[in-house]
C-alpha positions in Angstrom: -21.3 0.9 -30.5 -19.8 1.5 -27.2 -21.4 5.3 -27.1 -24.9 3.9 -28.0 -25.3 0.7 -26.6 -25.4 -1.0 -23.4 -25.3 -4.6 -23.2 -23.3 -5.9 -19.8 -23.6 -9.0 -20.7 -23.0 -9.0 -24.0 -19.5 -10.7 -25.1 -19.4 -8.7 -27.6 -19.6 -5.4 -25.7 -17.9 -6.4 -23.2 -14.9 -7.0 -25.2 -15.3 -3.7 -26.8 -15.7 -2.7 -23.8 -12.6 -4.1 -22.2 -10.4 -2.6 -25.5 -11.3 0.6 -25.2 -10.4 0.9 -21.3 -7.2 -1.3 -21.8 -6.5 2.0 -24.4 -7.0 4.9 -22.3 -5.6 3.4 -18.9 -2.5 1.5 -20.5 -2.1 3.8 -24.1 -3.0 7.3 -23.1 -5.8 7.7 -25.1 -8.7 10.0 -24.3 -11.7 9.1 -22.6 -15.3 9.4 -23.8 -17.7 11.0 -21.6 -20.6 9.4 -23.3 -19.4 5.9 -22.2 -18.0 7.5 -18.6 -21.4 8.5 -17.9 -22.5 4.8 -18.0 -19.7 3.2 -16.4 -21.7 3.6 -12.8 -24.8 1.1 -14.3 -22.1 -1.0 -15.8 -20.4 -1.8 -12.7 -23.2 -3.1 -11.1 -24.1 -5.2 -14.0 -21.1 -6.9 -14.4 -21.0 -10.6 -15.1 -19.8 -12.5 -11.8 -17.6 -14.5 -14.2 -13.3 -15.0 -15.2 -14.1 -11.8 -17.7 -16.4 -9.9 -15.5 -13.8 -9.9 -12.7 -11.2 -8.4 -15.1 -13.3 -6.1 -16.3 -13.8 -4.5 -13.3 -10.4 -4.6 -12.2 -9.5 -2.9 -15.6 -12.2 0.2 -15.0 -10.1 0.6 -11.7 -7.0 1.0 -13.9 -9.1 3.4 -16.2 -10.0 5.3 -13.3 -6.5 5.4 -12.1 -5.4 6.7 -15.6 -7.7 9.7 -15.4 -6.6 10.4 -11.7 -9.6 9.8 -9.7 -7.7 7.9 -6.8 -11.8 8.7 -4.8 -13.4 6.3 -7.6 -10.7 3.3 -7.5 -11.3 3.7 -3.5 -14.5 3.2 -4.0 -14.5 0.6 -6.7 -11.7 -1.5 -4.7 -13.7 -1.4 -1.5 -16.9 -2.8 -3.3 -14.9 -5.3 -4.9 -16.4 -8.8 -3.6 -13.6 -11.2 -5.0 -16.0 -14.1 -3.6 -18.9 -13.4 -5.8 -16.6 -13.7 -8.8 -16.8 -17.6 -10.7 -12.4 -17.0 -11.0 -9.8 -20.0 -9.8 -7.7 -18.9 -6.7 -4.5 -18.6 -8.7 -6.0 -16.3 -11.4 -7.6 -14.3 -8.6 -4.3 -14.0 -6.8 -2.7 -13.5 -9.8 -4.8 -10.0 -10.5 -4.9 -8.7 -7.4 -1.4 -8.7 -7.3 -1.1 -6.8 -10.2 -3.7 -4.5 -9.0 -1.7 -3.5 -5.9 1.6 -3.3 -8.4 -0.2 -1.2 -10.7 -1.9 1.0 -8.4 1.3 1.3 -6.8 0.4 -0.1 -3.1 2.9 -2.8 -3.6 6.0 -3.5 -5.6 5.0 -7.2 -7.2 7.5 -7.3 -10.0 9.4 -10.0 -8.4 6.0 -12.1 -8.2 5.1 -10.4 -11.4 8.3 -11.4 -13.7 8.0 -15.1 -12.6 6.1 -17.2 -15.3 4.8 -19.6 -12.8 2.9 -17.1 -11.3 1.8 -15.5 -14.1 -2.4 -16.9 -14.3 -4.2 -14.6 -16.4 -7.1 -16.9 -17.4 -8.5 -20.6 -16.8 -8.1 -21.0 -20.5 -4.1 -20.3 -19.8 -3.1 -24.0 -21.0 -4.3 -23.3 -24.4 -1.7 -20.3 -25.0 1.1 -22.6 -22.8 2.9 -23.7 -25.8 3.2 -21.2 -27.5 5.7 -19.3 -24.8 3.5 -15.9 -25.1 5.7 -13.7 -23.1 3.5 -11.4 -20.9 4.0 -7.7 -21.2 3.7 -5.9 -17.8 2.5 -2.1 -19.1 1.9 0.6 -16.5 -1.2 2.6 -16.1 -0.5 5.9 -18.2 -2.0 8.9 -16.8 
């Protein structure tokens, strides 16, 4: 579906989507060329939205993971946080990890602190439950 389809603001795609970068920048597996090639239209179609915004921070970790440092430049200085519909702490919570994972900054003390840890508005739901997050580096 991914290969043959291309539907930005599809949910369903774009949680494909979102699973198949997680895999190659977090799991070591192999990229598709047919879906690289349409990454470029992608990006600027992304939803302005919670998922949009980590979507694109996750094709900056894909990027990473095949070791083009000149694309997650150039992704990370288009990045317009403000256009993105995201609360402040989940914001600050991502780009944290961005700069951790990307290896600008060491956030692990930030990081390993559950308070901190914001990974969606919808965090409240998956409170009681005491989900520990996982903190995976980007494999290359």
């Amino acid at each position: 579906m991914l290969e043959t389809q291309h539907q930005a603001h599809s949910q369903l795609y774009t949680n494909l989507l979102g699973q198949y970068i997680y895999e190659v920048a977090f799991h070591g597996q192999i990229a598709c060329l047919s879906i690289e090639k349409k990454m470029n239209s992608l990006i600027r179609n992304i939803p302005k939205t919670e998922d949009g915004l980590i979507l694109y921070l996750n094709i900056i970790y894909y990027y990473e993971a095949l070791n083009d440092r000149t694309k997650v430049i150039q992704l990370l200085n288009n990045l317009n946080t403000a256009k993105f519909k995201v609360s402040d702490k989940v914001l600050t919570y991502y780009l944290r990890l961005t700069n951790h994972l990307l290896g600008f900054k060491d956030e692990t003390v930030f990081l390993s602190q559950p308070k901190n840890v914001h990974t969606s508005s919808y965090q409240w739901v998956y409170k009681p439950l005491n989900i520990q997050e996982e903190l995976k580096g980007i494999v290359k």
